[in-house]
Each structure stands twice: as C-alpha cells, then as structure tokens.
C-alpha positions in Angstrom: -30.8 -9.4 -12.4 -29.3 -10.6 -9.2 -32.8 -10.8 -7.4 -33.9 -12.7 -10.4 -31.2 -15.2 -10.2 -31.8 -15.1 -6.1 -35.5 -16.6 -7.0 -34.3 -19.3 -9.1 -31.2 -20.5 -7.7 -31.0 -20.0 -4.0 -33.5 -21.9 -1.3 -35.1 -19.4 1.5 -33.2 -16.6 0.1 -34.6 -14.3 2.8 -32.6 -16.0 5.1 -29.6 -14.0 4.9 -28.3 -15.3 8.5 -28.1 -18.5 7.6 -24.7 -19.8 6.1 -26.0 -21.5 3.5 -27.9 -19.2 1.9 -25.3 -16.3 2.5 -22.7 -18.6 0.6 -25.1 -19.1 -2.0 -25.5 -15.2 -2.6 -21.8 -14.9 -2.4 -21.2 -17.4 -5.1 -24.1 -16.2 -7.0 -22.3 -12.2 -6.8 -18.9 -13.5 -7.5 -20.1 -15.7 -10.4 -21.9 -12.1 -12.4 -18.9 -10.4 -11.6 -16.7 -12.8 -13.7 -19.4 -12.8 -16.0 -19.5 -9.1 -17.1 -15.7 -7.9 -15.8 -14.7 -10.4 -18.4 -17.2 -8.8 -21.3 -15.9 -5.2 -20.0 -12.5 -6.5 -20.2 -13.0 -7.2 -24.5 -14.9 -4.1 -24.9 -12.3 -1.8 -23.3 -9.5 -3.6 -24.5 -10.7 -3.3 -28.4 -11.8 0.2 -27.0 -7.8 1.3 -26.0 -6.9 -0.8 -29.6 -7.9 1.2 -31.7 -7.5 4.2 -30.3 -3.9 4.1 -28.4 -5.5 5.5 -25.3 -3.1 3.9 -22.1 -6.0 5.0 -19.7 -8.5 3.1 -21.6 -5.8 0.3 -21.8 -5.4 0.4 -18.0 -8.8 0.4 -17.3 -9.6 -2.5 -19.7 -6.9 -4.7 -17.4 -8.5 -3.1 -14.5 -11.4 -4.9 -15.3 -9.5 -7.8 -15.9 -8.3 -7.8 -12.6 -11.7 -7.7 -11.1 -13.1 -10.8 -12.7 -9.7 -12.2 -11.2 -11.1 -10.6 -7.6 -14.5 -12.2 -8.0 -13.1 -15.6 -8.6 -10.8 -15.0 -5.7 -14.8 -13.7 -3.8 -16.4 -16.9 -5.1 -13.6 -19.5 -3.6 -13.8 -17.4 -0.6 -17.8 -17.9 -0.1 -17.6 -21.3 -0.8 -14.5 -21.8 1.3 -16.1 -20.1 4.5 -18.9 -22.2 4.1 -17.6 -25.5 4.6 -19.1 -27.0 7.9 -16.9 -26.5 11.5 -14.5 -29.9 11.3 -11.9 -31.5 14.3 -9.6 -28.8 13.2 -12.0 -25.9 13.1 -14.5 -26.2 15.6 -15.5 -22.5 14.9 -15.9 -23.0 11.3 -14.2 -21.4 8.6 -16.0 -18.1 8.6 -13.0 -16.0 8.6 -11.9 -16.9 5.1 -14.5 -14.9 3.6 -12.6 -11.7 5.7 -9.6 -13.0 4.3 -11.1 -13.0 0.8 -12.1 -9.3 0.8 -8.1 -8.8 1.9 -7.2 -10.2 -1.1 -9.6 -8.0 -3.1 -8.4 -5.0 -1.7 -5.0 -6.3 -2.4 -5.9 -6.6 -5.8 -6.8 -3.2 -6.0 -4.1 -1.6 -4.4 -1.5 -3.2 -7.0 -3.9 -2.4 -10.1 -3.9 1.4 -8.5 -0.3 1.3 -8.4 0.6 -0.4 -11.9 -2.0 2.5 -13.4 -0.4 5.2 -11.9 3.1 3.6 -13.2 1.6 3.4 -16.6 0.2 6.8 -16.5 3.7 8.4 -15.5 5.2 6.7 -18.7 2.0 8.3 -21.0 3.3 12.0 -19.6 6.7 11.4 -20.0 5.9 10.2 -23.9 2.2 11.1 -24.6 0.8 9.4 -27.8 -1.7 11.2 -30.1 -5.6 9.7 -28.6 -7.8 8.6 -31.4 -11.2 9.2 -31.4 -14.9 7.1 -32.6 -18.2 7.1 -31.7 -17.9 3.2 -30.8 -15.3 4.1 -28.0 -17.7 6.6 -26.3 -20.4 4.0 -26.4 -17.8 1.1 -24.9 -17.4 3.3 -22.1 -21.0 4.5 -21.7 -22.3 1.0 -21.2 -18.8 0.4 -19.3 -20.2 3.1 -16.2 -24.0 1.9 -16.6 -22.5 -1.9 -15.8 -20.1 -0.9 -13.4 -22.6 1.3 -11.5 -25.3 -2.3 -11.4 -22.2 -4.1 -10.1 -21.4 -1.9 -6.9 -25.0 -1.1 -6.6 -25.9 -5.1 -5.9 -22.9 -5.6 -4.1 -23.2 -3.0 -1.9 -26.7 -3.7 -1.5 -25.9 -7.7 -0.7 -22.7 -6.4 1.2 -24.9 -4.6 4.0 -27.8 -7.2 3.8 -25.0 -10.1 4.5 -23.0 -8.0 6.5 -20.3 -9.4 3.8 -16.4 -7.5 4.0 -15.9 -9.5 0.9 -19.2 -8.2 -1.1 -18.5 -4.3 0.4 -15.0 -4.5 -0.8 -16.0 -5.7 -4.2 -18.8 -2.9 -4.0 -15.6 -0.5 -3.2 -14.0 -1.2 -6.3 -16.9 -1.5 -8.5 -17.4 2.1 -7.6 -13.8 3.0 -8.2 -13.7 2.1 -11.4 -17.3 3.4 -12.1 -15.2 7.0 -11.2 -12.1 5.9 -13.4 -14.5 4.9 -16.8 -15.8 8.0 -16.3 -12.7 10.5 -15.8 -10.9 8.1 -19.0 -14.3 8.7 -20.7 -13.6 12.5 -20.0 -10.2 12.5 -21.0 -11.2 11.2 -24.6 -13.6 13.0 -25.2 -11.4 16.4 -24.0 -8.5 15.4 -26.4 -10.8 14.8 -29.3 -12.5 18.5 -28.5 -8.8 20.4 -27.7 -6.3 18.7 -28.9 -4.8 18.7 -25.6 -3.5 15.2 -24.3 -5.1 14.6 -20.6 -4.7 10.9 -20.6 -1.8 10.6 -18.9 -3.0 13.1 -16.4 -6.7 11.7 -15.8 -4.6 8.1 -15.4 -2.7 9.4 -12.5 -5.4 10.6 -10.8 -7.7 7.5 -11.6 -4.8 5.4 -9.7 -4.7 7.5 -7.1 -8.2 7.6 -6.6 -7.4 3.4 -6.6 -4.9 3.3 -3.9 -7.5 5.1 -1.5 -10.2 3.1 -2.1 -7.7 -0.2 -1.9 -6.8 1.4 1.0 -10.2 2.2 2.9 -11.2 -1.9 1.6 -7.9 -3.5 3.4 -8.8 -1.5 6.4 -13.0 -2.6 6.7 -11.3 -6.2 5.9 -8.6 -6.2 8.2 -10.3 -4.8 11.4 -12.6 -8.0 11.8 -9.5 -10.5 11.6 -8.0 -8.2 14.6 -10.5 -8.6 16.9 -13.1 -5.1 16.3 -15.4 -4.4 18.6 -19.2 -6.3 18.4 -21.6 -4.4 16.8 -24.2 -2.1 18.9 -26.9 -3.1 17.3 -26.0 -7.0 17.8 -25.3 -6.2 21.4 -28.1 -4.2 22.2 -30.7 -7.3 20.5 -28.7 -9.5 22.9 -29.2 -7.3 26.1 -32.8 -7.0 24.9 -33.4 -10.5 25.0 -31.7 -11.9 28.0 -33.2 -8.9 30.3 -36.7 -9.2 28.9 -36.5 -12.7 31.3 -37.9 -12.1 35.1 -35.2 -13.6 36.7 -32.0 -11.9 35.3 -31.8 -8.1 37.0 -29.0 -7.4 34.6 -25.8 -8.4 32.3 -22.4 -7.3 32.1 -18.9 -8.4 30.6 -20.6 -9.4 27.4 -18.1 -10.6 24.9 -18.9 -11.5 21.4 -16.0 -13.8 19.3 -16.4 -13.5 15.7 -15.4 -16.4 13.7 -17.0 -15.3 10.6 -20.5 -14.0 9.3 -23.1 -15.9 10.8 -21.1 -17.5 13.2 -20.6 -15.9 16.7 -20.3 -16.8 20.0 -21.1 -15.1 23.1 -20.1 -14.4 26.7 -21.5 -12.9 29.6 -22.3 -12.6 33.3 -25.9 -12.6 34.2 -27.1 -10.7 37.5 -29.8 -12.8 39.3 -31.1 -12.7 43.2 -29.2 -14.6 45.5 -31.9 -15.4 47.4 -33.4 -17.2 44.3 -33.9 -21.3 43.8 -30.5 -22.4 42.1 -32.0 -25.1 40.3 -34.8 -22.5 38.6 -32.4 -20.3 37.8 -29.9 -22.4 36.1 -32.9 -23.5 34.1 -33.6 -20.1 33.2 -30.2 -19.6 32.1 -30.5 -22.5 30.0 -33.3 -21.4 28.6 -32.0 -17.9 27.5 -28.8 -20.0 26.1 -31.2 -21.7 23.9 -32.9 -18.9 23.0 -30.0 -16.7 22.0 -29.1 -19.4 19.3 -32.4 -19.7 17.8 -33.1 -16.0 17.6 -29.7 -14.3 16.7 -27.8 -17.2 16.0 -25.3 -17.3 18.3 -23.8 -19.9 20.9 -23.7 -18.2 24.1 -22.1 -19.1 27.4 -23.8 -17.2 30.3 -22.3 -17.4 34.1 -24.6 -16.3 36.8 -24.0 -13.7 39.3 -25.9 -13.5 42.7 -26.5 -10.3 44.2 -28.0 -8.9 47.1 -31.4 -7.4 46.0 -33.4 -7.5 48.9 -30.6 -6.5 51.5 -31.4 -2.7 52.4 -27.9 -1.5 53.8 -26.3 -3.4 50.6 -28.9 -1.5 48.4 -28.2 1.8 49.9 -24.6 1.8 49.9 -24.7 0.6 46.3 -27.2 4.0 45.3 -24.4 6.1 47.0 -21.4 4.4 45.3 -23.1 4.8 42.1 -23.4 7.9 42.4 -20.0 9.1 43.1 -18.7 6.8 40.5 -21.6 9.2 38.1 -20.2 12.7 40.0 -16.2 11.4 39.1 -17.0 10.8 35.5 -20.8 9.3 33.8 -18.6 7.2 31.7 -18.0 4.7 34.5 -20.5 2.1 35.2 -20.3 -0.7 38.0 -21.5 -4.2 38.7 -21.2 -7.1 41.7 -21.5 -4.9 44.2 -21.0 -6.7 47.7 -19.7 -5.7 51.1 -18.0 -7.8 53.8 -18.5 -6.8 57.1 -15.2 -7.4 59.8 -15.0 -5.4 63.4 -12.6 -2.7 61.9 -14.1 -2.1 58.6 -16.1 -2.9 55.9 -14.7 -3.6 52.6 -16.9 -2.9 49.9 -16.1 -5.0 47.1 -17.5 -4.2 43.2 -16.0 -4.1 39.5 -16.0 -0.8 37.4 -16.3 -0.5 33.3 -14.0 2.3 32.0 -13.5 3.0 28.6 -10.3 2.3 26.6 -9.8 6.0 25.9 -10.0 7.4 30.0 -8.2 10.1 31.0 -6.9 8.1 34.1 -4.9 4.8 34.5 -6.7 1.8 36.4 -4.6 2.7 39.5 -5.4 6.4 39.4 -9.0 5.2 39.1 -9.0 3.2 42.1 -7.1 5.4 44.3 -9.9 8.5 43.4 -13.2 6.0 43.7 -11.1 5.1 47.4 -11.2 8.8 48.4 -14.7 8.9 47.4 -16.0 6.1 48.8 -13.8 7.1 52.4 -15.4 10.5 52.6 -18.5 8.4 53.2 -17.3 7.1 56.0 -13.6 6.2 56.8 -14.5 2.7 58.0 -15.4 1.7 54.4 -12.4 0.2 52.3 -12.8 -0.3 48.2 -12.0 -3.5 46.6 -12.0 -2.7 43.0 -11.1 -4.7 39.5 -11.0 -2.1 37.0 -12.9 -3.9 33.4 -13.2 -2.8 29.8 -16.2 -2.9 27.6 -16.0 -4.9 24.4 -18.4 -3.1 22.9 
C-alpha cells in the first residue's frame, strides 16, 4: 500500500537522499499509521468490551498510543524538513532524532502502565469471555501490525530514519503482545485457567525492552555516534580515486540530521606540487563530494615529502615499529627537521579510544623505538583519535 501511495503522491521517490522526498515518505508513514492504529484502536477496544479481557483492553490503548506516536512521527518529518534559516544554518534535521525519542518514550510509559494494569488483573482476576468475533479482531489485529513494522522498517533502513525504525520497533512489539493476549484468550476459553493477567505482565515487559533498545538507537545520534563505515569508506573512495591526493586522514563527519552532513578532513598531497593546481583539485573534490554523497565538505591540504628518499625511508621504518608495537596504530605527516645534534622526527599517530596505553605511555614507547634506530633521532608526536 505504501509503495502505491509512494507512486501517486511523492515526486522522484527513488531519491531517498534528498530531504524532500524523505519528508514526504515520513509524512506519508506517519499519516497510515494514524490511519489504521486508530481502526485497531475500535476493534480492540469493542474486542476487550465485551469480553472483560484487561490485556485486550491494554492493548486496544496501546494502539491508541501509537496513532498518538505517528502524529508525534509526522510533525517530526515535516518539522526536520523545514529549510536551514539565520538561526539554523545546519538545518533542522535533528528533530526527526528527537521525534523517534519521543516514540520510544511513548512506548516505555504504555509498557509500564500495562504492566501496572496487569498486576491489578492478578491481584483480582475477572472471569475472560470468549466469541469468535474477538479471535478474528485480533487475527486481523497481528496481520496489520505485522504490514506496519514490515514498511517501516523497510523505509526505516532505506531512509536511514531513527524515527521510522523506532516506529518499526514498536509495531513489532505489539505484533508479539496481540499475539501472546490472543493466546491468553484463547487458553482461558480452552482451561478455564485465567492467564491474562500473566500474559499482560510479560507483554509490558517485553515493551519496556523494546522502549528501551528504541531510546537508545534514538539517543546515540543526538550524542555525537560515530560516522558510518560505509559513508566513510564512499568518501575515502572518492577523494583518493583523484591523482593528486596520496591520502586522507582526520576525517570528521557532523551530523545535523538525515541527509544533511558535513565533512572534515586533511588531504595528503606532494609538496613539490603547483599550489594553485592543487587547490583547484581540492575544490573540485569539495564539489564533488556534495553532488555525489551529499555532503558539504571542508578539506585542508597537507604537503608531504614524496620524492625525498631519506624522508621516505625513515617513514617505512617508523611505520613499521609503530605495526611491531601494536597494528592498531596508524600514522600520518610524517616530517623530519634536521639540526647539528639531532634530528627530530616529527608525525601524528591514530589510536583507538579503547588502547591498552595512555597517550603519554604511547609516546614514551614509539620514543624508545624510534631511539633504538639511532639515538640521534628525537620523536615529536600528537597522539589523534579516529571518528570513525
């Protein structure tokens, strides 16, 4: 239904990295949602009715809640789409993140009221009625909730959307819950034995987790999570496929919201090369990167030696002790200075956040290394982190 509505409603729909067609999918999703949580919402609520059932009950506001979540989905797509203004310069991507919070907030308080409500049912259990019409409200119930986290995860990882993969998150969720409340009528009807209090417990717990797990995939984003590799490598790919860089390093990527990323980094190029051609190369793969993965990026040149054979040859052995201390360590701007006592040998390393060693331990063992060379060579070092 979704991709139907896709081919009527939104423009170059296939052109998921553009903002305006990702806000139209996200108004389209949140728009069904209301839609058929609000049609669950009757069924299930006649469903519990007539039969006294608290978990059908609870699931029927459940549902309720989630038309409220889509609603809060919608605002949040059409909120983040608003163009970049003297306030925001970045946009207002980050709303959408901020929208998928409050889904999983939403989540986490109908997970907590169920499992209230489901206490009280054990503590005074109520005889369940039983009808054909209740088994086929909550049939049709799972079959629609199933669709819904099926197309929002599917437009989730297409849009790389927090919002759409939290609502997939709870779509599923309460697929699980129809299904165990479903259970637990149909148990009591064939027994005699009560469950619904029971199977409501564990439906809200199963909530709270998934609440849980949404906040968290929502969260990380607005703190500042690392870029994704596959992002990174298509920008590495690009910028070295260009003659005149001979490498990157300290790439940075900001987000400030699907779709709209900026990036950072220090391009290697030959020092021995025509300023004026490279800084129109630069420009060049500037202008690229915004065309092809829609990014702005900011790129600062680096000259280095690459036709100096005493320069090349120390760098091969420093690299290589850096490899023999630990292969997690990488290194960049090599340069030495020459004076009539020593030589300082002058470079940046990459550690990982998780090393076993602090920067000054990490310095102080490269020093040795480097010294057992030769004792006339000194190490200046700045110890980096990756970003991604």
């Amino acid at each position: 239904m979704i991709t139907l509505l896709a081919r009527i409603f939104i423009k170059d729909r296939n052109d998921t990295t553009s903002p305006e067609v990702r806000q139209a999918y996200g108004v389209l999703c949140g728009a069904v949602g209301i839609v058929l949580n609000i049609l669950l919402f009757i069924g299930k609520f006649f469903a519990g009715a007539i039969s006294h059932s608290i978990s059908i009950t609870a699931d029927a506001f459940n549902n309720l809640s989630d038309a409220g979540s889509s609603v809060i989905s919608l605002i949040g797509f059409k909120m983040s789409g608003q163009k970049p203004d003297i306030d925001h310069p970045f946009g207002h991507g980050r709303i959408e993140y901020l929208s998928g919070l409050f889904v999983s907030i939403a989540i986490l308080f109908m997970g907590f009221e169920l499992v209230k409500s489901s206490v009280n049912k054990i503590i005074h259990p109520e005889p369940i009625e039983f009808s054909l019409l209740i088994v086929v409200i909550l049939l049709v119930s799972i079959a629609v909730k199933f669709y819904m986290g099926f197309y929002n995860s599917r437009y989730g990882k297409k849009l790389d959307s927090a919002t759409l993969k939290a609502t997939a998150t709870d779509s599923l969720s309460d697929t699980l819950a129809t299904t165990v409340v479903l259970i637990a009528t149909l148990f009591a009807h064939l027994t005699n034995i009560n469950i619904d209090g029971y199977c409501g417990v564990a439906v809200g717990l199963f909530i709270l987790y998934a609440g849980y797990n949404a906040a968290k995939e929502t969260i990380s984003p607005l703190l500042g999570q690392k870029a994704d590799p596959e992002f990174v490598q298509s920008i590495e790919d690009l910028v070295l496929q260009h003659a005149e860089v001979l490498g990157i390093h300290d790439l940075i990527v900001h987000d400030y919201g699907p779709g709209r990323r900026m990036v950072s980094l220090h391009a290697e190029v030959p020092a021995s090369g025509n300023i004026l051609d490279l800084h129109d190369a630069i420009d060049n793969i500037e202008h690229e990167l915004r065309s092809k993965l829609k990014c702005d990026a900011v790129i600062h040149m680096d000259p280095i030696m690459n036709d100096d054979p005493e320069t090349i040859a120390l760098k091969d052995k420093v690299s290589g002790l850096l490899h023999h201390i630990d292969a997690a360590i990488t290194m960049h701007d090599f340069r030495i200075v020459k004076g009539p006592t020593h030589t300082n040998l002058i470079f940046d390393v990459v550690v990982p956040y998780d090393f076993h060693l602090n920067d000054n331990e990490i310095k102080l063992t490269i020093a040795k290394a480097v010294a057992d060379i030769d004792t006339k060579y000194f190490t200046v070092i700045e110890v980096d982190k990756a970003y991604y």
